[in-house]
C-alpha positions in Angstrom: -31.8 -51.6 -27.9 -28.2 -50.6 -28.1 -27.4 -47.1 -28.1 -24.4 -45.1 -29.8 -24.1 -42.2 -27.4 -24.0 -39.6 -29.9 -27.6 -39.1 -29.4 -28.9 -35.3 -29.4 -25.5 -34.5 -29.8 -24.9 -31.7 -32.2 -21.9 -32.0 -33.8 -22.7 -28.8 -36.5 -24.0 -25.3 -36.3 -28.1 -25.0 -36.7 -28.7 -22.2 -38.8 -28.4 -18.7 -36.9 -26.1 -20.2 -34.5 -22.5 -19.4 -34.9 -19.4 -22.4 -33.9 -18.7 -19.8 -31.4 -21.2 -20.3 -29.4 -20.0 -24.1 -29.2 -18.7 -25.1 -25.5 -15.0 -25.1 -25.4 -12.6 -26.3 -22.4 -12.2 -23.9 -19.5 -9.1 -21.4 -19.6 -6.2 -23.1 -17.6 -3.6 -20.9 -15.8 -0.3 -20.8 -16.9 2.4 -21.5 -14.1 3.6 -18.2 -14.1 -0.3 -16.5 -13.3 -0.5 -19.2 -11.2 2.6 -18.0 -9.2 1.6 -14.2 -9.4 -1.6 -15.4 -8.4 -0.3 -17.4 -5.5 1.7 -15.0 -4.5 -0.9 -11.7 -4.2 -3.1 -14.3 -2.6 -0.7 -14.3 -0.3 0.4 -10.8 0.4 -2.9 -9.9 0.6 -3.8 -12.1 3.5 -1.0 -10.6 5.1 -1.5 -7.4 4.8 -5.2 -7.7 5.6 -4.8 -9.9 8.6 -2.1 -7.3 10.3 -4.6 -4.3 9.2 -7.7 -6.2 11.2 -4.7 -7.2 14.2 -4.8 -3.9 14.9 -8.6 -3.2 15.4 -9.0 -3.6 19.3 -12.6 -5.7 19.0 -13.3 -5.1 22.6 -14.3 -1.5 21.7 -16.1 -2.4 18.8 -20.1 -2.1 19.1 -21.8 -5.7 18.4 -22.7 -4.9 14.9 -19.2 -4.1 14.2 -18.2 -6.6 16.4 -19.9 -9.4 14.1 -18.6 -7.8 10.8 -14.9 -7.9 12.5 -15.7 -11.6 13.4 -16.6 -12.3 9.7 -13.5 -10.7 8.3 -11.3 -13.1 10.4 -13.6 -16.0 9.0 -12.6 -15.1 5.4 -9.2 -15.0 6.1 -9.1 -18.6 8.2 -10.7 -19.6 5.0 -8.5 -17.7 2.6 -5.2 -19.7 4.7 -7.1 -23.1 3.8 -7.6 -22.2 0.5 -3.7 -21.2 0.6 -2.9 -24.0 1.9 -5.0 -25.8 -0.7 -2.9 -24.4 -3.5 -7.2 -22.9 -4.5 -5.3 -19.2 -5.5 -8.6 -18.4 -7.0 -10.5 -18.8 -4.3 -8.2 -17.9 -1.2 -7.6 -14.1 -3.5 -12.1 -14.3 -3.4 -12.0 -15.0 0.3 -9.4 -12.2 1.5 -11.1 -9.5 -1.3 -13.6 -10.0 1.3 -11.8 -9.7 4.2 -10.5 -6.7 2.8 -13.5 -4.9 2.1 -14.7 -6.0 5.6 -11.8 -4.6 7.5 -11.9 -1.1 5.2 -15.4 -0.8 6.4 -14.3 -1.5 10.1 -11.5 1.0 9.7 -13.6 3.9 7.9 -16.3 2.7 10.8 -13.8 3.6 13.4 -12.2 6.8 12.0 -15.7 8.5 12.0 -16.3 7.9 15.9 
């Protein structure tokens, strides 16, 4: 039995559906986002890993200890997604970091 390959595909709206709803390619960056992208990535790693530099961990209690250990995780990860050229996901990883080392910061200001 030979097959064409065009079976169950649906090449026209059913009724009620719109060609909207249709899949279409994913969005690709242009270079410039990609560069502005690239380039808050990076800033942001930087800024974030000096910020967490300065948190002496010896004096943190374990629980903050642990959260302090997973901040500097995201941003190893962020550099190897940097490193990469994955913008997307190194800006994700150090977001992270960043909200991690706020926390440790507004931990250690109420002490």
């Amino acid at each position: 039995m030979r097959c064409s390959g065009t079976a169950g595909a649906n090449t026209q709206p059913t009724e009620g559906q719109s060609p909207s709803t249709e899949t279409k390619p994913a969005a690709v960056a242009t270079l410039g986002e990609q560069g502005d992208l690239q380039i808050r990535s990076e800033q942001l790693v930087s800024v974030t890993s000096t910020k967490l530099g300065r948190i002496d961990r010896s004096k943190l209690k374990p629980d903050s200890a642990a959260v302090y250990d997973q901040a500097n995780s995201f941003i190893e990860d962020a550099r190897k997604a940097l490193h990469n050229k994955d913008y997307p996901a190194a800006e994700g990883l150090v977001r992270k970091a960043s909200v991690l080392e706020a926390k440790l910061e507004a931990d250690s200001a109420t002490r």
